[in-house]
C-alpha positions in Angstrom: 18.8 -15.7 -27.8 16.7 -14.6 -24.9 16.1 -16.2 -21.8 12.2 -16.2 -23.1 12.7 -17.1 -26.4 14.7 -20.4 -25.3 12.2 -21.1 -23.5 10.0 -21.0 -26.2 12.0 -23.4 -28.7 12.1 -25.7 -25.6 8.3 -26.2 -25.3 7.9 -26.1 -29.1 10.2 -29.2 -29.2 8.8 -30.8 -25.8 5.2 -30.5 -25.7 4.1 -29.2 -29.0 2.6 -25.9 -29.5 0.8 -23.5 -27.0 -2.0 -22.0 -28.0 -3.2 -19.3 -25.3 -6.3 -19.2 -26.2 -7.2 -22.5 -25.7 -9.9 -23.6 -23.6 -8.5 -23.5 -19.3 -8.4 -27.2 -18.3 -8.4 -28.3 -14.7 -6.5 -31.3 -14.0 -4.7 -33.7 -11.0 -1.9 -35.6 -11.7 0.9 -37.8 -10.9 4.6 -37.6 -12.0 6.9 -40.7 -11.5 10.8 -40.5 -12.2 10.8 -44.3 -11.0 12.7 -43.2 -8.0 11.9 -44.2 -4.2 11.3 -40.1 -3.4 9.8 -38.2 -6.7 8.5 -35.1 -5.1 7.9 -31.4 -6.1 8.4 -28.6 -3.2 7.7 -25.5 -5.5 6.0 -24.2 -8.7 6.0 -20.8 -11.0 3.6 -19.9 -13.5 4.7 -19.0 -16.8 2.0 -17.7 -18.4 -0.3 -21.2 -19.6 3.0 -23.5 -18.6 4.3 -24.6 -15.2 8.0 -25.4 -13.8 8.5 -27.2 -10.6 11.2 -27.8 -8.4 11.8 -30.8 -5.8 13.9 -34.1 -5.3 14.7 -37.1 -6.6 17.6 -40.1 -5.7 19.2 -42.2 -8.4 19.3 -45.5 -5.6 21.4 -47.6 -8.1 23.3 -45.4 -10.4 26.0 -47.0 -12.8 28.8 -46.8 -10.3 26.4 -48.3 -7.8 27.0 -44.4 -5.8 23.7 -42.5 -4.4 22.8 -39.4 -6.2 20.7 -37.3 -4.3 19.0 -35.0 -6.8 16.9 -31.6 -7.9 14.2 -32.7 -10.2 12.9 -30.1 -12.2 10.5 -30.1 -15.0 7.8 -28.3 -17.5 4.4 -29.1 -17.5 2.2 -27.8 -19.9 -1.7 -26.1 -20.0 -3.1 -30.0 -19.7 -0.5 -31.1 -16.9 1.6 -33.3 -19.8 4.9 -32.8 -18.3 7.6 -31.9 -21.0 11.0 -30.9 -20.4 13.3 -32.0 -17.7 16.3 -32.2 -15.8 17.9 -33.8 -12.7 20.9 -32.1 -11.0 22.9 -35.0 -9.5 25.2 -34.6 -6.1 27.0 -37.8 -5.1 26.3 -39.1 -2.0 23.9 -36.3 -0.9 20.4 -36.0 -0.7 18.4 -33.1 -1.8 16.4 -32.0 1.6 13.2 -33.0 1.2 12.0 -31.1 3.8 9.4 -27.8 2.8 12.2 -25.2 1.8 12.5 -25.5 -2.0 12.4 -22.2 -3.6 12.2 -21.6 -6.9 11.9 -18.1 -8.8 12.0 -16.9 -11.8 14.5 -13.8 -12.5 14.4 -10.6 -14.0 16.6 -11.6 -16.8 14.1 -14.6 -17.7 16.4 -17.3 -15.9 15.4 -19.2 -12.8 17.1 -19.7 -9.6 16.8 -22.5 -7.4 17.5 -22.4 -3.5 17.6 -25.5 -1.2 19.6 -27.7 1.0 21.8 -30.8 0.6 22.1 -33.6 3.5 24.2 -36.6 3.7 24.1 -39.6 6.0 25.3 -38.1 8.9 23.0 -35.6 9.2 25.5 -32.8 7.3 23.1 -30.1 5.6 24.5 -27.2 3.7 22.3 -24.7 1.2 23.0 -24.7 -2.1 21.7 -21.7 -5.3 21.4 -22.9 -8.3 20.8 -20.3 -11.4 19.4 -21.8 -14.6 18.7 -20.9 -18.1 15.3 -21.9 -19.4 16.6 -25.6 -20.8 17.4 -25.9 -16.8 20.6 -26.0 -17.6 22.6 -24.6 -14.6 24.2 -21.2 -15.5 26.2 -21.5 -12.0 26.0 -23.0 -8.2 27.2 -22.0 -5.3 26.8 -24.3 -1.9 27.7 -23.2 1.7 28.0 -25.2 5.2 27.9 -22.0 6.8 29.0 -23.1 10.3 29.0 -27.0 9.4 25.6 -27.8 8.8 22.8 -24.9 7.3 19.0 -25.3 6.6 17.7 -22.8 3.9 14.8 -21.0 4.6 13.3 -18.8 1.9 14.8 -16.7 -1.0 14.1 -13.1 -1.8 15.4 -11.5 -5.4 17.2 -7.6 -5.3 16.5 -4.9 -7.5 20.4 -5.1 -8.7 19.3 -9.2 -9.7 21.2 -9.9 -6.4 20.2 -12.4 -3.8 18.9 -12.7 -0.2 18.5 -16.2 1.5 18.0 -17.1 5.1 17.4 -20.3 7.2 19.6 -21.6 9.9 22.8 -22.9 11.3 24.7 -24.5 13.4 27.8 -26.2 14.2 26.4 -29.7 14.1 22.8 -30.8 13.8 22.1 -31.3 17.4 23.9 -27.8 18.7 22.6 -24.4 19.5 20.8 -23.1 16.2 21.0 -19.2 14.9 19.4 -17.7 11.9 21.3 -16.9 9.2 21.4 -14.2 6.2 23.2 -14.3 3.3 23.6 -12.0 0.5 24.9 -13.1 -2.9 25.5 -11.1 -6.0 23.6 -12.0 -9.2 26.6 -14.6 -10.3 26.3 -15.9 -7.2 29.5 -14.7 -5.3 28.9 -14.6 -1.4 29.4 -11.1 -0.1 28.8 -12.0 3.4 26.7 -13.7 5.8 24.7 -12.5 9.3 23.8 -14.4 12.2 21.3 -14.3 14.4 20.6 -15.6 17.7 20.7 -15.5 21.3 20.5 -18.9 24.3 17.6 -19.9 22.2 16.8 -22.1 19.2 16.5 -19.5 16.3 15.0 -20.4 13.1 14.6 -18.3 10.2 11.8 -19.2 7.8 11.6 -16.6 5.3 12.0 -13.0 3.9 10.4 -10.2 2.0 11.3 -6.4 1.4 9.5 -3.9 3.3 10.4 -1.1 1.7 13.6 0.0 -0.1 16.2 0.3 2.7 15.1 -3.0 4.8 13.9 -6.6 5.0 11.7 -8.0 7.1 11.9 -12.0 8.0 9.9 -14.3 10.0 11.4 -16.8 12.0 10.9 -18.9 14.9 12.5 -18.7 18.4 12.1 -21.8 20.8 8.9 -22.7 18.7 7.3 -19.1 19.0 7.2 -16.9 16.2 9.2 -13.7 16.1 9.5 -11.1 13.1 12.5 -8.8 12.9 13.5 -5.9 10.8 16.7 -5.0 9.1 18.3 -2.7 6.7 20.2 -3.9 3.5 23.4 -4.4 5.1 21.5 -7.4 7.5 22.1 -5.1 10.7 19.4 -5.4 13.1 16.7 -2.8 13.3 14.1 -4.3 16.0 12.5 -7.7 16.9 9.7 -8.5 17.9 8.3 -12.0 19.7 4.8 -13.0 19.4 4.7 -15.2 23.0 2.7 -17.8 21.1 3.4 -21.2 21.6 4.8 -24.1 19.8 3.8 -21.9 16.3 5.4 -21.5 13.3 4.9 -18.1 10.6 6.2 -17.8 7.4 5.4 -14.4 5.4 4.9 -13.0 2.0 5.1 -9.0 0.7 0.6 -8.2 0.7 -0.2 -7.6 -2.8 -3.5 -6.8 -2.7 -3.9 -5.6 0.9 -2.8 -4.0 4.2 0.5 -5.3 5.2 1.8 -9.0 5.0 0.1 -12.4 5.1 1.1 -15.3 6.9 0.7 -18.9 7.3 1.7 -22.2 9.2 0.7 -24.3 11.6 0.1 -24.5 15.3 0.6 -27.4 17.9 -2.0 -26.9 20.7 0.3 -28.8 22.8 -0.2 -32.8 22.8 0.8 -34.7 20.6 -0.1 -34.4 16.9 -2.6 -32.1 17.5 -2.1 -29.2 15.1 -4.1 -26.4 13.1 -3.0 -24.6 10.1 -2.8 -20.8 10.5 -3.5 -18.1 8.4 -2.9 -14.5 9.1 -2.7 -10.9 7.9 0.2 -8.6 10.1 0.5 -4.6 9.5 3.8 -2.9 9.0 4.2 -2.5 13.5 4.1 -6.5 13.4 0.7 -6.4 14.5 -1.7 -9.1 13.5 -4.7 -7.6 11.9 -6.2 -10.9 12.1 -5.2 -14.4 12.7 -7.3 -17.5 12.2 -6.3 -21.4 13.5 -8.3 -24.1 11.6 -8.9 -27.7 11.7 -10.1 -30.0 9.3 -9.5 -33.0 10.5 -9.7 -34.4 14.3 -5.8 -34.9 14.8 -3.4 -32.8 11.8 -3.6 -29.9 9.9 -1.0 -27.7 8.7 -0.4 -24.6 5.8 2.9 -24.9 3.6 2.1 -22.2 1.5 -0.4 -19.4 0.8 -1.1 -17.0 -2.1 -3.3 -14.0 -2.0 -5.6 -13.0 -4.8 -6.6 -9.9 -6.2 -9.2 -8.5 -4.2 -7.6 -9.9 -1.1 -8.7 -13.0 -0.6 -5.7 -15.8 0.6 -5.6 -19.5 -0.5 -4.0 -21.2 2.1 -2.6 -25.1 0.9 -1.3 -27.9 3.3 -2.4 -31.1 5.0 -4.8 -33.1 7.0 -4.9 -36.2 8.6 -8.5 -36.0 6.8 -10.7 -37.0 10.0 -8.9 -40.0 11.4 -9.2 -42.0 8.5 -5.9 -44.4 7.5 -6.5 -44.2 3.6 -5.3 -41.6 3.3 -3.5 -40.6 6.7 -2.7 -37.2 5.2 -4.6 -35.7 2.3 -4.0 -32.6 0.3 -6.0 -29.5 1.8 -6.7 -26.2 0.0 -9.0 -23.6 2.5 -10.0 -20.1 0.8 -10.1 -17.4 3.4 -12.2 -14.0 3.3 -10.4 -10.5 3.3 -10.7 -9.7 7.1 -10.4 -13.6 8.0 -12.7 -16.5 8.3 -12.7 -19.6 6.1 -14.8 -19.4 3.3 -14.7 -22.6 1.6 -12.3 -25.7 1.9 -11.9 -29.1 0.0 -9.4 -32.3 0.5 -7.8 -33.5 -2.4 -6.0 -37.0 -2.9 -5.1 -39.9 -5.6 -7.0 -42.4 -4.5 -5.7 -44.9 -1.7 -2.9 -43.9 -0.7 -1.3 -42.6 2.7 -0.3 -39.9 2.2 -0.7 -36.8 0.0 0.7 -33.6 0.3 0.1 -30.1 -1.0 3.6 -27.9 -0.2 3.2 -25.3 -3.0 0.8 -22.9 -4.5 1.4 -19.9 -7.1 -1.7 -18.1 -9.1 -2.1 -18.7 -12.8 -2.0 -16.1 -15.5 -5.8 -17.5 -16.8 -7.1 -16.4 -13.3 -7.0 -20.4 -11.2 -4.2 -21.7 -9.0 -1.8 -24.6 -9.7 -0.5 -26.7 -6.5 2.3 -29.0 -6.1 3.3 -31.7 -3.8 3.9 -35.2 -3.4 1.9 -38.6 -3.2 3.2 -41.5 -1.1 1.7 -45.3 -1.7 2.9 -46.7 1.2 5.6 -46.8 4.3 7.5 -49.7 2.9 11.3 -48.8 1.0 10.5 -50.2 -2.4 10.9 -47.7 -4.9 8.4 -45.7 -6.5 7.2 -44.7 -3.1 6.3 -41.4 -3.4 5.3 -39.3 -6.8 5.1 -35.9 -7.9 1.6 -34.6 -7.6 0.4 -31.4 -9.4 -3.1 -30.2 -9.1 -4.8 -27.0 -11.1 -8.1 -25.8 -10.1 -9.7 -22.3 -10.0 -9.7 -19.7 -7.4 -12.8 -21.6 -5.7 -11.6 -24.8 -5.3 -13.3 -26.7 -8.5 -12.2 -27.9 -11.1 -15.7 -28.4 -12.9 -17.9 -25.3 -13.2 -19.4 -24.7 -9.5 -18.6 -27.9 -8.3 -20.0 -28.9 -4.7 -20.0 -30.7 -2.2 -19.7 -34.4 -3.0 -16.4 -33.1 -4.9 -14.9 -33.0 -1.0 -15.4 -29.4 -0.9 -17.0 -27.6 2.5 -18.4 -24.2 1.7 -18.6 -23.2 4.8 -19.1 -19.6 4.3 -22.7 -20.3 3.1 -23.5 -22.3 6.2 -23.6 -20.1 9.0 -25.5 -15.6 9.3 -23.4 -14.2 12.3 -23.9 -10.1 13.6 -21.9 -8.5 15.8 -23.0 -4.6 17.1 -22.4 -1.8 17.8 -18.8 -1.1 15.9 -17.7 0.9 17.5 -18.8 -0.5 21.1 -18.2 0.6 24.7 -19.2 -1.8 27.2 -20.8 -4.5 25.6 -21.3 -6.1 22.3 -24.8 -8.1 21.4 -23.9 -11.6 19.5 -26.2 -13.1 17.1 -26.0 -16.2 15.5 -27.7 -18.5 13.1 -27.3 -22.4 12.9 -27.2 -24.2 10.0 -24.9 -27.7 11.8 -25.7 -29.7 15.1 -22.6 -28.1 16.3 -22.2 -25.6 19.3 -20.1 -22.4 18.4 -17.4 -20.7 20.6 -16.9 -17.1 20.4 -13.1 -15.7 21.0 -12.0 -12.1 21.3 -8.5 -11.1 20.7 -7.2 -7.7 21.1 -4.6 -6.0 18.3 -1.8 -8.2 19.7 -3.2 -11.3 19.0 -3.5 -12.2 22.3 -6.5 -14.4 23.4 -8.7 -11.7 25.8 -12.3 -13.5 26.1 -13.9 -16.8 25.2 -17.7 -17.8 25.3 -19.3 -21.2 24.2 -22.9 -20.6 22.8 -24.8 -23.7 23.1 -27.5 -24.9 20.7 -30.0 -23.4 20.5 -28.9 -20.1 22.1 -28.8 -17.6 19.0 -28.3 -14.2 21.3 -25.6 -13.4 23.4 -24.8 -10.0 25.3 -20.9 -10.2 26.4 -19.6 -7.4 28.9 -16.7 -6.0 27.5 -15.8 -3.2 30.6 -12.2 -4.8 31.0 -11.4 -3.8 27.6 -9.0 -1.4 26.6 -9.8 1.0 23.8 -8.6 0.2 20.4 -8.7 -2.8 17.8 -10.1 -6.4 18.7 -10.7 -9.4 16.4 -14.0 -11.4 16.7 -13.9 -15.0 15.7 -16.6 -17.7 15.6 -15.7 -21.6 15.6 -17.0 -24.1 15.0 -16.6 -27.7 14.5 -12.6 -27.0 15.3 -13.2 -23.8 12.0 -12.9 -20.5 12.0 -16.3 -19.9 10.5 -16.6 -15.7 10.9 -14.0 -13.6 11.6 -14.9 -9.4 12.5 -13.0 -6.7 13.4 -14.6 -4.3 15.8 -12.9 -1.0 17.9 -14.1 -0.1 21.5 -14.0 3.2 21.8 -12.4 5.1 25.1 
């Protein structure tokens, strides 16, 4: 019997029968395995059903022992969850940090990749491959050098496999990145490391073309990307020199390139922006946008791009200052060439915090999200539930829904020209208000690298900026306001 076919006497069973050409319901909801963490890291569409992946603990098992634990589990066109299971380790806890991957494989199969961590801060990875009952098929696990981090998970055209993340001898030692390749019944073939005097992370991994890989990572909290070829031997690197930022990257579908997202501490103190980027096969950014929602937090876990070329970028915010909640879900919407489009905070209620780590397009043409909701900071159990939101490619989940929803079109808000393209020596700005906010103005050449900032002041709608230091070639034009990306244009100066 098939991989597919199982699948399908599995949701028969489970949730009762799928019609696909039922009506497409929206819909936000919470899961609870009655445990103190119930969270989901990752999700895959399957065509009008949904599998996660995340973590769960077993506090008082029958031998009184911890279980750490991967919780996985179906969920169906109207978000009724169906089939499940729980992958128990004794005395370990599955790592409920963002780097739970979960795939589906060419034979119809999933595979799983995380990490496991015990009391004294021991982390190892560990693959899991499972048929579609979720019953594992095999797992592997690996402490590398003593203690590993897993990072993302890329599937081979032989149905082989690539992870990466990082290592170390203990948890407070020097950090490398690793590689690892794995055949497709999980036997290690051999491991790479990466590294030099400084802290190197490895985030994640996609192929560039037939005969390499190219993986982000992060090197004393600046983001580097580096190429290699399928043996892991290093081709080139290349460090960004931007500061106390971290990348992760996916394969362009749709577009030029790569996209990329994460976050960016502007250096104090829980101060961060979520980032959002598109980079070209050099490692040059095309463009790269750093947003804000709220006044304090704001970060991307994950981003898809859509067909046409537009990237969904999901996270947190500390949702303006306010305690209930301290963190809310965030989903932004970003144009082609940059700038937010439209944005909206989701959450359950009152609760502190609520997290959006995962985010994978549906087969009816929305998105699903998943993540976790936490009541409260005290250790009763319960704490935190899954949370698993579907809504279409704008946001709603009612026909155009608006405003009072929590959603910010922001798009609509705000007429911006920029000429000539191509320019010479200077570029006229103009500018139409719609909010009692000022706008800044930031120029960054092909590099990414910050080369002019202006501040027009209400009501100033013109501006003429001299641009005779410029070199020739590519520069990105942004317009912020209200700590947003609001605009985003490229222009070329010519020589």
């Amino acid at each position: 019997m098939s991989g597919y076919i199982r699948c399908l006497v599995v949701l028969l069973l489970c949730m009762g029968t799928f019609n696909s050409n039922a009506q497409v319901n929206y819909w936000n909801k919470l899961y609870d395995n009655q445990s103190q963490w119930d969270l989901s890291f990752a999700v895959v569409d399957l065509g009008g059903y949904y599998l996660t992946a995340g973590n769960t603990a077993d506090l008082l098992a029958a031998d009184s022992t911890f279980y750490g634990s991967v919780w996985l589990f179906y969920v169906d066109s109207n978000g009724i969850k169906g089939a499940e299971n729980i992958i128990r380790f004794k005395n370990r806890q599955a790592y409920k940090g963002n780097q739970h991957i979960l795939t589906r494989t060419f034979d119809d199969n999933f595979i799983y990749y995380g990490g496991l961590g015990d009391s004294n801060n021991n982390y190892s990875m560990v693959l899991i491959k499972l048929d579609s009952f979720l019953q594992p098929i095999w797992q592997t696990t690996d402490s590398g050098k003593g203690f590993m981090e897993p990072g993302e998970l890329l599937q081979l055209h032989d149905s082989g496999f690539m992870v990466c993340g990082f290592a170390s001898i203990n948890h407070l030692a020097q950090k490398d990145g690793f590689l690892s390749r794995f055949d497709k019944n999980g036997n290690h073939l051999w491991t790479k490391y990466y590294g030099d005097i400084r802290q190197d992370f490895l985030s994640s991994i996609v192929q560039s073309d037939n005969n390499h890989y190219l993986l982000s990572g992060v090197s004393d909290q600046s983001p580097f990307l580096m190429k290699v070829d399928t043996a892991g031997n290093l081709i080139w690197r290349k460090d960004f020199n931007i500061p106390n930022t971290g990348l992760y990257i996916k394969k362009s579908i749709y577009g030029e390139g790569y996209i990329a997202y994460g976050s960016r501490n502007a250096d104090s103190y829980r101060d961060y922006y979520g980032v959002v980027a598109r980079i070209n096969e050099n490692a040059e950014f095309i463009w790269k946008d750093s947003v804000r929602l709220g006044t304090h937090v704001s970060a991307f876990c994950d981003a898809i791009e859509l067909p046409g070329g537009n990237i969904i970028a999901v996270g947190l915010t500390d949702n303006g200052g306010q305690f209930y909640p301290l963190y809310a879900g965030w989903a932004a919407k970003f144009f082609t060439n940059g700038g937010i489009m439209r944005e909206r905070i989701f959450a359950q209620g009152n609760k502190v915090e609520s997290w959006l780590m995962a985010v994978a397009l549906t087969s009816d043409g929305g998105i699903v999200c998943a993540g976790y909701d936490r009541n409260d900071y005290d250790t009763l159990l319960r704490g935190q539930d899954s949370w698993i939101i579907k809504v279409d490619t704008n946001l709603c989940d009612t026909p155009n829904c608006s405003p009072d929803v929590g959603m910010r079109d922001v798009a609509s808000q705000h007429a911006l020209t920029i000429y000539p393209n191509p320019f010479t020596n200077e570029i006229a700005i103009h500018f139409t208000y719609t909010s009692s906010f000022d706008a800044t103005v930031r120029i960054y050449n092909g590099q990414g690298i910050l080369v002019k900032e202006t501040l027009l002041e209400k009501p100033t709608q013109n501006k003429n900026l001299s641009t005779n230091s410029f070199a020739p070639g590519l520069y990105i034009i942004q317009l912020i306001q209200n700590g947003a990306i609001i605009k985003t244009q490229k222009m070329v100066k010519q020589p």
